[in-house]
N, CA, C and O atoms as a GROMACS GRO file, in nm:
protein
  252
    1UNK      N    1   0.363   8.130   7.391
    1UNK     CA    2   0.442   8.251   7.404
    1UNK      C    3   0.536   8.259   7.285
    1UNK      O    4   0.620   8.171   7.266
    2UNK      N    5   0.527   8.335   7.227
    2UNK     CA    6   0.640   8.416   7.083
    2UNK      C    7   0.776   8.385   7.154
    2UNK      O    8   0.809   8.409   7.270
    3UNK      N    9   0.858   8.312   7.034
    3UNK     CA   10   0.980   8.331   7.056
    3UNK      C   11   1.080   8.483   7.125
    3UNK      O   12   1.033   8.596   7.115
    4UNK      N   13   1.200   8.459   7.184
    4UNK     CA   14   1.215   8.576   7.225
    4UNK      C   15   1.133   8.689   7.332
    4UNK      O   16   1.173   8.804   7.347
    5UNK      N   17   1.037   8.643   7.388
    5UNK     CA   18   0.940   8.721   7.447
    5UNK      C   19   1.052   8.695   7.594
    5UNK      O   20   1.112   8.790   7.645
    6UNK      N   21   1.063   8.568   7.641
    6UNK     CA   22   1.066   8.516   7.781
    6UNK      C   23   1.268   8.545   7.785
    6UNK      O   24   1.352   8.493   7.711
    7UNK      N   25   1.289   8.641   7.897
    7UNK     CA   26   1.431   8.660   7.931
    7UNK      C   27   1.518   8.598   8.020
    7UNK      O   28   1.518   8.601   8.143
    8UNK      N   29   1.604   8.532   7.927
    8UNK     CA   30   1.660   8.448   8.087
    8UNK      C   31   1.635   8.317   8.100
    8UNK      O   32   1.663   8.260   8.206
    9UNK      N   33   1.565   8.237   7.966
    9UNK     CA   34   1.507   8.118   7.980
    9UNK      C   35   1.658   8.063   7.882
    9UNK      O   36   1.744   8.111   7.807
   10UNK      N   37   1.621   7.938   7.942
   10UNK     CA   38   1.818   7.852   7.855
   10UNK      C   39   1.728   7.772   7.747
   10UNK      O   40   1.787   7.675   7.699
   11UNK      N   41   1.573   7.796   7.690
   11UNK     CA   42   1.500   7.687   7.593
   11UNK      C   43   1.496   7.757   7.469
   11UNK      O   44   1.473   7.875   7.440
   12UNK      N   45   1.532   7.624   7.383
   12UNK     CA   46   1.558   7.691   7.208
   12UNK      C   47   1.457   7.752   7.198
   12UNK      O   48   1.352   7.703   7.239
   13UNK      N   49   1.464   7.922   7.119
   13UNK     CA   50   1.417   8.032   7.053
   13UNK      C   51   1.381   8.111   7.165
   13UNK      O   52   1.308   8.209   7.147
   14UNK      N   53   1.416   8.086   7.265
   14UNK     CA   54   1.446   8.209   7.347
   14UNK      C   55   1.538   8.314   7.401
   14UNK      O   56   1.656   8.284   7.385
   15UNK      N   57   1.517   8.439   7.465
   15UNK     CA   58   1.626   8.509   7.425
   15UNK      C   59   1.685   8.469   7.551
   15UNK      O   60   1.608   8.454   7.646
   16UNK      N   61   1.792   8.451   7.565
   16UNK     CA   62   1.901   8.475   7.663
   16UNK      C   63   1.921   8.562   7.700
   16UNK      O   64   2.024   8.586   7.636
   17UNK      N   65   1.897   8.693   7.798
   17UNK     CA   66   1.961   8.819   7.781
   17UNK      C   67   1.915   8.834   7.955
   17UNK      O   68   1.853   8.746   8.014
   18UNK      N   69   1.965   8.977   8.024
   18UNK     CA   70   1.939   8.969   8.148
   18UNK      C   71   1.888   9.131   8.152
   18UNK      O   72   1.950   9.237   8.145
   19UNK      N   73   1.754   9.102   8.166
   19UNK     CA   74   1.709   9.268   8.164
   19UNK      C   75   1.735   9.342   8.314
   19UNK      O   76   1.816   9.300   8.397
   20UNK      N   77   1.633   9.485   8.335
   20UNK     CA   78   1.659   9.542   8.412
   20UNK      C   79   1.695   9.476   8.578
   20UNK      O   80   1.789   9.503   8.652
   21UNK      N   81   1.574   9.378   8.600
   21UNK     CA   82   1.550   9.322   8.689
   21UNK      C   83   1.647   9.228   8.743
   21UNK      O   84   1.663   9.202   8.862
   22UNK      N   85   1.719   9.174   8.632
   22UNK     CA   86   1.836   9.103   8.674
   22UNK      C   87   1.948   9.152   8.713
   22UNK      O   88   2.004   9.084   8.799
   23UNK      N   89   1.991   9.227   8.685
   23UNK     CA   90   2.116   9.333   8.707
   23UNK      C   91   2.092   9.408   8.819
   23UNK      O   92   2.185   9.452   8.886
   24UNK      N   93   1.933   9.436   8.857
   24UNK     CA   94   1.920   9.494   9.022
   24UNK      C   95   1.938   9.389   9.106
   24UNK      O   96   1.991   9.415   9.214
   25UNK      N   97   1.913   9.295   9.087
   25UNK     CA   98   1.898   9.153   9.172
   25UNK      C   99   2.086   9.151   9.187
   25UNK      O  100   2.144   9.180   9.292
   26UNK      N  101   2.145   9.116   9.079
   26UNK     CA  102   2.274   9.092   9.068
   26UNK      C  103   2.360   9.246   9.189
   26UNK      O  104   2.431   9.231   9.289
   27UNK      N  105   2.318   9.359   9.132
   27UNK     CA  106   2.361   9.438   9.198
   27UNK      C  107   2.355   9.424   9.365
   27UNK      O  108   2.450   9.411   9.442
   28UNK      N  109   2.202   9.432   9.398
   28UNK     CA  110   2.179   9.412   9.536
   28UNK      C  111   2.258   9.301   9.596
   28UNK      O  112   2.322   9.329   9.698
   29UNK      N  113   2.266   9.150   9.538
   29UNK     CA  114   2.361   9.094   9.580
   29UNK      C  115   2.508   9.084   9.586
   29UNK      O  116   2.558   9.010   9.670
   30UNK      N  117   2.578   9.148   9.508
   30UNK     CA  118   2.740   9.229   9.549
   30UNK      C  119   2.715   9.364   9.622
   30UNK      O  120   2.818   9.432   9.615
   31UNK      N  121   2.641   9.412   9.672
   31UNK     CA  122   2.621   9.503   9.783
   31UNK      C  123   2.623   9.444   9.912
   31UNK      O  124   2.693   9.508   9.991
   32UNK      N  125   2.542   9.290   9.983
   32UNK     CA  126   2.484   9.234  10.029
   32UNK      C  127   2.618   9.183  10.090
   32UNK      O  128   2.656   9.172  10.207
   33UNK      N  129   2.695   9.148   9.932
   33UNK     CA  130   2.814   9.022   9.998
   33UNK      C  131   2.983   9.173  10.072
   33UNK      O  132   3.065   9.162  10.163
   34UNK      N  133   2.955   9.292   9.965
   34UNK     CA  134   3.019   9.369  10.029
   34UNK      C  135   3.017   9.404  10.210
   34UNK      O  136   3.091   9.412  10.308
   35UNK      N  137   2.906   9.413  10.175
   35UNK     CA  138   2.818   9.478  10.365
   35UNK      C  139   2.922   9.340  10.422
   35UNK      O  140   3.033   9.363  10.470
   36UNK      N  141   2.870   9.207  10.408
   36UNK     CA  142   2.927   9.121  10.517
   36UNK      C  143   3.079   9.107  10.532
   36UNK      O  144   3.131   9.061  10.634
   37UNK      N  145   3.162   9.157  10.403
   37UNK     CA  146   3.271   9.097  10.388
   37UNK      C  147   3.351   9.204  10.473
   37UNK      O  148   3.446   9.165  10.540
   38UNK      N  149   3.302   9.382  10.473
   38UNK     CA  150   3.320   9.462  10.578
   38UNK      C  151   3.271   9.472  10.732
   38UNK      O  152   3.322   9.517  10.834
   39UNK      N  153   3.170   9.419  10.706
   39UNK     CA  154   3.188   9.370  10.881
   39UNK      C  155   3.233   9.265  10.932
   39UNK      O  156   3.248   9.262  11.054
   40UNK      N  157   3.257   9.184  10.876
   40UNK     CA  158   3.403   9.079  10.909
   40UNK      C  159   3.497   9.137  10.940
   40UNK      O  160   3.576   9.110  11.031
   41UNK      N  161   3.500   9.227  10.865
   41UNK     CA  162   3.675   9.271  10.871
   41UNK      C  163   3.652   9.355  10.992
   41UNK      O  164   3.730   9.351  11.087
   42UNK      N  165   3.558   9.423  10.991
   42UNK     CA  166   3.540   9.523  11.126
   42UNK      C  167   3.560   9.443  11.288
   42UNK      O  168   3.610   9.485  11.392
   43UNK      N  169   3.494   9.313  11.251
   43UNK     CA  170   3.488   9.290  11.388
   43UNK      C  171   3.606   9.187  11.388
   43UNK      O  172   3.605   9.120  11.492
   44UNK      N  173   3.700   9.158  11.307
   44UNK     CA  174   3.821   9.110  11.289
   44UNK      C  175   3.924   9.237  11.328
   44UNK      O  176   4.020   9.230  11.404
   45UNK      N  177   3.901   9.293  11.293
   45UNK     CA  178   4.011   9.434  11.380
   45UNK      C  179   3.973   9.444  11.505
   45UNK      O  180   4.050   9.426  11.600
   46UNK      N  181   3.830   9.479  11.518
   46UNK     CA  182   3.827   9.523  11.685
   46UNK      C  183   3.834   9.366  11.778
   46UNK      O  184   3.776   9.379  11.885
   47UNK      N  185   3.877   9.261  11.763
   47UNK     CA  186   3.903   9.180  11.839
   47UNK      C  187   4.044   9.218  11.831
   47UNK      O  188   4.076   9.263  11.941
   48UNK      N  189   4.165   9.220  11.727
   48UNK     CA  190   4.274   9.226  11.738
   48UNK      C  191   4.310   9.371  11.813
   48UNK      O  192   4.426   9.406  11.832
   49UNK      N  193   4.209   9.440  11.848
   49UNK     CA  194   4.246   9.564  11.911
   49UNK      C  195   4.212   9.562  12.056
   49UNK      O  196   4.260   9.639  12.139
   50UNK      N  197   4.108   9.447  12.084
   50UNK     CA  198   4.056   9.430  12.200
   50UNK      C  199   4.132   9.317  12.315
   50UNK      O  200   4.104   9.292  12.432
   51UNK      N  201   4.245   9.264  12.219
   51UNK     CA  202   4.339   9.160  12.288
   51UNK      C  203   4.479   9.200  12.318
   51UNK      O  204   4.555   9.228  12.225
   52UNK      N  205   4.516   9.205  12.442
   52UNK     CA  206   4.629   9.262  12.465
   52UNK      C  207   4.736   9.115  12.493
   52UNK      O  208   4.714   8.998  12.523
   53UNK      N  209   4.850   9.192  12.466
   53UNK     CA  210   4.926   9.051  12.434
   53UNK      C  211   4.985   9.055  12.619
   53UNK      O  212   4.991   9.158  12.685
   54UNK      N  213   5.019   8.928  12.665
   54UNK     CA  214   5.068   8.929  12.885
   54UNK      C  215   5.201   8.947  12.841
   54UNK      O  216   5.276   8.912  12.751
   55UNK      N  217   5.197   9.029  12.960
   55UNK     CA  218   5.337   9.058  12.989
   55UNK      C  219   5.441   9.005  13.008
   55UNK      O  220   5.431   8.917  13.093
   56UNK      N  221   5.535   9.016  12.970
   56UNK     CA  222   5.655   8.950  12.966
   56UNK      C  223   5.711   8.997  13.128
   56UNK      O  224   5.723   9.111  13.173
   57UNK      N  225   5.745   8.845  13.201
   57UNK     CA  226   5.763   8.885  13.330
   57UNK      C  227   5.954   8.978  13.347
   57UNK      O  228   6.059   8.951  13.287
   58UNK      N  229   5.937   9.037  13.406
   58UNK     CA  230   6.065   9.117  13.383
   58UNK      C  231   6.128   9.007  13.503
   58UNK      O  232   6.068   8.932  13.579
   59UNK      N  233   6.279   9.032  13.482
   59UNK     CA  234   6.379   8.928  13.554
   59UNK      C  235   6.435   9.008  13.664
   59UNK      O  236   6.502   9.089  13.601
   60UNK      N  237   6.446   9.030  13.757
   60UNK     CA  238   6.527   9.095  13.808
   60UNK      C  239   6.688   9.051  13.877
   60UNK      O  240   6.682   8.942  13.935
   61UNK      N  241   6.783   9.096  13.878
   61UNK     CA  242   6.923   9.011  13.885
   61UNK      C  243   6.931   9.035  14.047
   61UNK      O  244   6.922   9.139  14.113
   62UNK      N  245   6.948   8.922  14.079
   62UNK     CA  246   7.013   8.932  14.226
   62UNK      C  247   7.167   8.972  14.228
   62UNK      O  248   7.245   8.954  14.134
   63UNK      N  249   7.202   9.036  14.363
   63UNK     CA  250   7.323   9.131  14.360
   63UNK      C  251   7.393   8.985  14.462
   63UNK      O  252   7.508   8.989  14.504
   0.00000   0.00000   0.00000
């Protein structure tokens, strides 16, 4: 294989570079890690919305 032909390989006379395919790959995966990092948070709110804090027993004063 001709120098420069192969993308992405770390071996002397090749190119280093990250073509189309890599940058969709890269993309899809910060989409991937977005999606989870928002439904964390989603279901991290609706537990804090789904927990009610007990009541504080009220005192009442004898007369």
């Amino acid at each position: 294989m001709p120098a420069g032909v192969a993308g992405g390989t770390n071996y002397p006379g090749f190119s280093n570079r990250m073509d189309r395919r890599h940058w969709l790959l890269l993309l899809a995966a910060a989409v991937c890690i977005a999606g989870l990092v928002l439904w964390i948070g989603e279901i991290d709110l609706g537990m804090e919305e789904s927990i009610t804090p007990t009541p504080v027993p009220a005192t009442t004063t004898q007369p």
